[in-house]
C-alpha positions, -999 to 999 in steps of 0.1 A, spaced: -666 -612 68 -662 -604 29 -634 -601 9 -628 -565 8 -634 -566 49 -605 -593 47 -584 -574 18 -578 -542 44 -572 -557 72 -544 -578 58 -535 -546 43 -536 -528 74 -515 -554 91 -489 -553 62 -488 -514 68 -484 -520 108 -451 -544 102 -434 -523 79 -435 -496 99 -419 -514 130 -388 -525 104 -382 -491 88 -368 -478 123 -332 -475 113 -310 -446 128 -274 -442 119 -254 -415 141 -223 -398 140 -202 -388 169 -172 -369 169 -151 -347 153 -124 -363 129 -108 -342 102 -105 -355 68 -75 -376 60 -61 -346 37 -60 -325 65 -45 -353 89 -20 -358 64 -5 -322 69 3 -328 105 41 -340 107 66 -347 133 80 -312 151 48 -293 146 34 -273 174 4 -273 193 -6 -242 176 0 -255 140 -20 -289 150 -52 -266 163 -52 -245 132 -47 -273 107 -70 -302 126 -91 -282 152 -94 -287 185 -93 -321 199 -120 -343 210 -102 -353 243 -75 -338 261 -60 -370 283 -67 -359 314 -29 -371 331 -9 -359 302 -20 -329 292 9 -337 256 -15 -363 245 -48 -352 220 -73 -374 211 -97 -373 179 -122 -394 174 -155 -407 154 -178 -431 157 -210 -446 135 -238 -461 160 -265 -479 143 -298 -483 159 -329 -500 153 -362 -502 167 -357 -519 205 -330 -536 200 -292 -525 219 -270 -497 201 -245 -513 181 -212 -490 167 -206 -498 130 -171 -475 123 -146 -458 149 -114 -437 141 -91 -429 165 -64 -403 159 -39 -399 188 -15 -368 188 15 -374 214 39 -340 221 66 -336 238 75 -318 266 87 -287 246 52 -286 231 61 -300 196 42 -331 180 61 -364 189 40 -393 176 10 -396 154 -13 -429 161 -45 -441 144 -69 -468 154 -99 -479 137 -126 -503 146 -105 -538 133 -75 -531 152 -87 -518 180 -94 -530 215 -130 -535 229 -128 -527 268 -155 -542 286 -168 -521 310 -173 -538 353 -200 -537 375 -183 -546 406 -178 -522 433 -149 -514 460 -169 -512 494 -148 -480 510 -148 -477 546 -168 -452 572 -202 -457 550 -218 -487 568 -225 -476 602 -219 -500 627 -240 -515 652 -231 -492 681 -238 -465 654 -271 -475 646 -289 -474 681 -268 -444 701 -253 -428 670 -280 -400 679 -272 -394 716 -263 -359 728 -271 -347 694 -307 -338 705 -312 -297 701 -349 -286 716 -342 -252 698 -327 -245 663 -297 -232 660 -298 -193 653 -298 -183 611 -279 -156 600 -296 -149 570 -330 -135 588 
């Protein structure tokens, strides 16, 4: 093999490995406002002043209707390898009753929790069928002719 032979194929290989290391995707999720407009939200506002200064909220909590979430996040993903999230902001608008803002919370990334998610399941009753099931569940359900359709 000569030397130029040798000179593009270890060119050719350097080529192929950069290419598998420049796969780099950063993506943002979410809708947070900017801190100047966060910072005009105060204490006795209503629901209608947060939505025309902030927006509308990310999240709605589903059991408390008085409680808006806004949130961000950064993922950062490369080549094969597992998602990992790089930034999160959490802004959490409580109201009262009455409709007017109550408490203002923000989370990030550092001071926030990590939930770990569980694969174990709750076996719920009625879905196994027994043994009697099994081998005479279909007795007296036979039906030589179809029933009649209505849409025809």
């Amino acid at each position: 093999m000569s030397i130029n032979n040798m000179r593009f194929l270890s060119l050719l290989a350097a080529l192929a490995l950069s290419a598998c290391s420049s796969d780099l995707f950063l993506t943002h999720n979410g809708n947070m406002p900017s801190n100047e407009r966060i910072a005009k939200v105060k204490v006795g506002q209503t629901k209608n002043d947060v939505i025309s200064t902030l927006g509308a909220p990310s999240s709605v909590v589903s059991l408390d209707q008085n409680t808006w979430i806004y949130m961000s996040s950064d993922i950062k993903r490369v080549a094969f390898m597992a998602p990992k999230e790089v930034n999160r902001d959490v802004l959490t608008i409580e109201f009262s009753n009455n409709g007017k803002v109550e408490k203002i919370s923000r989370l990030n990334k550092k001071n926030g929790v990590e939930v770990e998610v569980c694969d174990d399941k709750t076996e719920t009753l009625g879905h196994q069928p027994g043994f009697f099931q099994k081998f005479f569940g279909g007795v007296g359900n036979y039906s030589p002719f179809p029933a009649a359709r209505s849409d025809i």
